[in-house]
DRENKE-570703 format. One record per residue (C-alpha): x, y, z; residue in one letter. Coordinates in steps of 0.2 Angstrom, whole numbers, plus 5000, padded with zeros to 4 digits. Each point is the difference from the previous one (the first is absolute). Example, Ala and Ser with C-alpha at 12.3 -4.5 7.8 and 13.67 -1.06 7.14 Angstrom:
! residues 2
506249785039a/500650174997s/
This chain:
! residues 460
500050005000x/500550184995x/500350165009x/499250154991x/498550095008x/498550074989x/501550114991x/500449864989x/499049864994x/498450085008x/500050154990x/500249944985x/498749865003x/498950155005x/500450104987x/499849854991x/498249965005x/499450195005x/499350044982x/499249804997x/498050004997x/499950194999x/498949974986x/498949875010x/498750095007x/499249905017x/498150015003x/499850155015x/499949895014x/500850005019x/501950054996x/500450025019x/500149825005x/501049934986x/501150155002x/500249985019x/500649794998x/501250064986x/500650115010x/500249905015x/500749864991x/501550124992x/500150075018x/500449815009x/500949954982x/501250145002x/500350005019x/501649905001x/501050045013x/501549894997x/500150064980x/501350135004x/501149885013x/499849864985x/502049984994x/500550015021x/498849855003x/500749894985x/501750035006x/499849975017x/499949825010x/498250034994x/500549934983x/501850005002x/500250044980x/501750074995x/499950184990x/500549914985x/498449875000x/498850155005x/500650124987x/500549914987x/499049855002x/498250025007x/499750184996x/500149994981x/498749864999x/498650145005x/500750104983x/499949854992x/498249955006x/499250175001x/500650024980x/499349824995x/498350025009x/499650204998x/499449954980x/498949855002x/499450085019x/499550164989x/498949924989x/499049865015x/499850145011x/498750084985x/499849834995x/499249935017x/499350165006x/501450065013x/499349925016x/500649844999x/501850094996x/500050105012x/499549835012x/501749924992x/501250175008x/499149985014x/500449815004x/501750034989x/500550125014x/499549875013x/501049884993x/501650124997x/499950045022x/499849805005x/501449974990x/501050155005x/499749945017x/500149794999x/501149974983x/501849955006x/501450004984x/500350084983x/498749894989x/498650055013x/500450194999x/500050014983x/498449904997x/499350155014x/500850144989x/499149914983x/498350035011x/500250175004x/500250034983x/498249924998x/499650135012x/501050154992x/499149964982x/498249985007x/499950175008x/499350074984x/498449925005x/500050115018x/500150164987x/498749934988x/498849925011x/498950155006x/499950084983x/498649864995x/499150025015x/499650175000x/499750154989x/501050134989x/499550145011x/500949915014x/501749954992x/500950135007x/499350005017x/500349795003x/501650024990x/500850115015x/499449895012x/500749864993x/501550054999x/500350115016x/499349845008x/501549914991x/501250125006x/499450025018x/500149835002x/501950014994x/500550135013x/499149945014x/500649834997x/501950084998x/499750125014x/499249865012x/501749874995x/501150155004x/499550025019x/499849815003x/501849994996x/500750145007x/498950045014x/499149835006x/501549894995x/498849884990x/501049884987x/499850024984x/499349824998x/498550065011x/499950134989x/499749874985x/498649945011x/499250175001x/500049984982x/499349864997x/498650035011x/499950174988x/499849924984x/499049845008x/498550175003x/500250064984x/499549844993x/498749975010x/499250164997x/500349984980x/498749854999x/498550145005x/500650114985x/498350014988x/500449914984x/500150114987x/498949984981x/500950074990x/501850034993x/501050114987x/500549864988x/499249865003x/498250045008x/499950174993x/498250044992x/500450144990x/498350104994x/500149964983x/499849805006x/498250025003x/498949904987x/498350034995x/498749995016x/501550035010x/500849834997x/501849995003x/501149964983x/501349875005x/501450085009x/501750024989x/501049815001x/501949965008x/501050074984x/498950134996x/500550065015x/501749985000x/500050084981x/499150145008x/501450015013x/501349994986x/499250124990x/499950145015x/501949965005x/500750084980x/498850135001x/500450055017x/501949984997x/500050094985x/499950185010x/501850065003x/499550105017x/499149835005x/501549924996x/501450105007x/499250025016x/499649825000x/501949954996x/500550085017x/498649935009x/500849804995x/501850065002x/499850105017x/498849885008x/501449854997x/501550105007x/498450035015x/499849835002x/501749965001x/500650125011x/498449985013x/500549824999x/501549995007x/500050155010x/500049895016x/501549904993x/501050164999x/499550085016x/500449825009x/501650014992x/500450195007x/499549955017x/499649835002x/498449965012x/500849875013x/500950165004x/499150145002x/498350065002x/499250034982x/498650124995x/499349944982x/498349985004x/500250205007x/500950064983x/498549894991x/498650095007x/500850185000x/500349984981x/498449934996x/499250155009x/501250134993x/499949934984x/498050025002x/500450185003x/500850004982x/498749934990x/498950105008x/501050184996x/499949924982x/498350074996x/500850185003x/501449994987x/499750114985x/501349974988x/499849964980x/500249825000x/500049994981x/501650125000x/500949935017x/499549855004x/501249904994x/501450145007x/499249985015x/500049804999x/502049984999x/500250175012x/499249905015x/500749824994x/501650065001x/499650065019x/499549835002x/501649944993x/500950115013x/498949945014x/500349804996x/502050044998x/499950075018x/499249895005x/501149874993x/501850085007x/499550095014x/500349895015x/498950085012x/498149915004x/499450165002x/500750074983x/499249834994x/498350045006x/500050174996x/500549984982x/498749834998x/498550145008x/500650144983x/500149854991x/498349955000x/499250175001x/500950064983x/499249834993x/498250005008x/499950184995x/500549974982x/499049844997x/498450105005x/500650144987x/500349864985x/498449905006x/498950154996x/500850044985x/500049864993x/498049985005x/499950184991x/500449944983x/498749845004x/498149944997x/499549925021x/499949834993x/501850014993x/500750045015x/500249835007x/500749924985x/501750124999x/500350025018x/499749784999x/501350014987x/501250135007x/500049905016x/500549834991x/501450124990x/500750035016x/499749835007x/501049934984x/501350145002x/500249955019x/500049814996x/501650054988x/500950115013x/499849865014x/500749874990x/501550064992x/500250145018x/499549895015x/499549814995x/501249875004x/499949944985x/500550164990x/501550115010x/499349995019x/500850195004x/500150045017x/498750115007x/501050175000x/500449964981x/498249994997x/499750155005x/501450094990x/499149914984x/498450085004x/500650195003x/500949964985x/498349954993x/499250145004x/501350124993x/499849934983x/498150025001x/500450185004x/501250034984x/498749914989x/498650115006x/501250144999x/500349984983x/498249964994x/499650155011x/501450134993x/498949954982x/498650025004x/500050175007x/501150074984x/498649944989x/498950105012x/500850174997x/500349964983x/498149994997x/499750155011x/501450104989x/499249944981x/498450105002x/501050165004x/501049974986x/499049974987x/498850125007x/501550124996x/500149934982x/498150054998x/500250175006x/501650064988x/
């Protein structure tokens, strides 16, 4: 099982699902109790106590895994299941109505926490790490789930819910593991038990989820369907679908702001991943747990709150995104650069957890930036299927950059060279966007300058 909070995978699952059955309208009935469960559900999914404390607990007498097995060995295999899974998951959670996909994360994530606190030896752990990946690829379901259950006028009421439930859940849970293990000296192995106990609710409370009638793909009636006396004409067929599907993914690729915006979203959200990964690895390495107090579930919670701060300041940027976006895009992914470098050579824990807390407030604050604008050059029922595919492009991206960068398979680097690769990483994101950027805003001025000039030519 892997480290990253709702930063990582969450957001891009979210992002993912956020836009999916927009075009689905639900009958007006009762929207508070199916939002309430949902709600509740994510709140108990998310409240992990022992998620930040994860790499301390497999490489203490716990577990009693070397550095090499966890880093190079167990963590890759979420990479490698969250990538083969996210596809086939994308299409059964329409396919089968959501519920029962959102059933699955539920009694993935208990599955995950037995192991986590029972499995003894490599095999066993990684088997755990290919289950969280079950789990990581099914939260689409959570985001999609409540748009088929309640309607358009209430999207954008139940989809902050959803997600501030999400996020609560996140910082209390990292909050709550923080005092346990600095205050009230609990182990982290009780920890997991708090955990478990977490996501056993969450299941529980998913079975009394309404089941929903409709979908985008699958079950989607579209208007036009109705036949004569109001009988339904049969609903399009499996590969009528997928051509559909295929069809939407040219057209919607086909747009160069769509696509440059898009390009950093799959590059940016693999370097993410990566980094939130193994973040753990790297702090255990700068001040290893058995000797000294550690504070990651603390640096978790203050930069998912900070970085909440971020998006939110988002909505009061007024800048031409069409003219400096993509200057904007290598300006901040070079801070990032910077920030992962630091934290890389520095030394200090504290310069560790301050750097990782800018780290992921640069990145929260840009995905919310390039999730909008990429849902500004987009019809609502395209939205799932490009931030679908972005998150597989970076899935695949990762699933390269693991193996040839930390499998033992591929070069097995050390944790702090790792991290050098991925500052590195960042940096070349930066010059691309840079250059791209540096275009684009020449042919700007030079479209703002032909009119004057030929004005000129009309005048004399």
């Amino acid at each position: 099982m892997d480290v990253p909070g709702p930063g990582s995978r969450r957001e891009a699952a979210a992002a993912a699902a956020t836009r999916l059955l927009r075009t689905a309208r639900a009958p007006h009935e009762c929207w508070l109790l199916p939002t309430a469960l949902l709600c509740t559900y994510g709140f108990f999914a998310s409240l992990r106590p022992s998620e930040p404390f994860l790499t301390p607990y497999l490489l203490g007498p716990d577990k009693n895994l070397t550095e090499r097995q966890v880093f190079n060995e167990i963590y890759p295999v979420w990479t490698y299941s969250y990538l083969l899974l996210l596809f086939p998951v994308f299409l059964a959670t329409d396919y089968l109505r959501y519920k029962p996909v959102v059933l699955l994360q539920g009694l993935s994530l208990i599955v995950t926490w037995f192991m986590l606190l029972y499995a003894q030896g490599l095999l066993a752990v990684q088997f755990l790490e290919f289950f969280y990946g079950i789990a990581t690829a099914t939260e689409i379901a959570y985001y999609s789930y409540i748009y088929s259950v309640v309607d358009l006028s209430k999207y954008q009421k139940v989809t902050s819910y959803c997600r501030s439930a999400t996020l609560v859940g996140f910082t209390v849970g990292s909050v709550l593991g923080q005092i346990l293990v600095s205050v009230a000296g609990w182990s982290l192995f009780s920890l997991n038990v708090i955990s478990l106990t977490c996501v056993a609710v969450a299941f529980a409370v998913a079975w009394f989820l309404p089941m929903p009638q409709k979908s985008l793909f699958f079950h989607h009636v579209r208007p036009t369907c109705q036949g004569v006396n109001g009988i339904k004409e049969p609903t399009p067929d499996r590969l009528l679908v997928l051509k559909v599907l295929w069809d939407d993914f040219l057209m919607c690729y086909s747009s160069r702001p769509l696509l440059c915006w898009s390009v950093w979203w799959a590059l940016s959200t693999c370097g993410y991943f990566q980094v939130v990964n193994y973040t753990q690895g790297l702090w255990e390495q700068v001040l290893p747990s058995r000797h000294a107090a550690i504070y990651n579930g603390g640096v978790e919670a203050v930069s998912t709150l900070l970085g909440a701060v971020a998006v939110f300041a988002v909505g009061y940027i007024k800048i031409s995104w069409s003219t400096w976006g993509e200057m904007t895009l290598s300006l901040f992914s070079l801070l990032i650069a910077a920030a992962v470098y630091v934290m890389d050579t520095a030394g200090n824990i504290w310069v560790c957890y301050a750097s990782y807390v800018v780290f992921r407030i640069i990145y929260m604050l840009l995905i919310t930036i390039a999730t909008f604008q990429i849902a500004a050059n987009l019809s609502m029922e395209r939205y799932a299927l490009v931030f679908g595919v972005n998150t597989f492009i970076a899935l695949g991206l990762q699933t390269v950059l693991t193996l040839i960068v930390v499998d033992a398979s591929g070069l097995g680097l050390e944790i702090t060279t790792q991290f050098l690769i991925y500052a590195g990483y960042f940096a070349l994101i930066s010059v691309v966007f840079l250059a791209n950027g540096a275009v684009t805003v020449m042919k700007k001025y030079r479209k703002q300058e032909d009119p004057d000039s030929s004005s000129q030519v009309t005048t004399s």
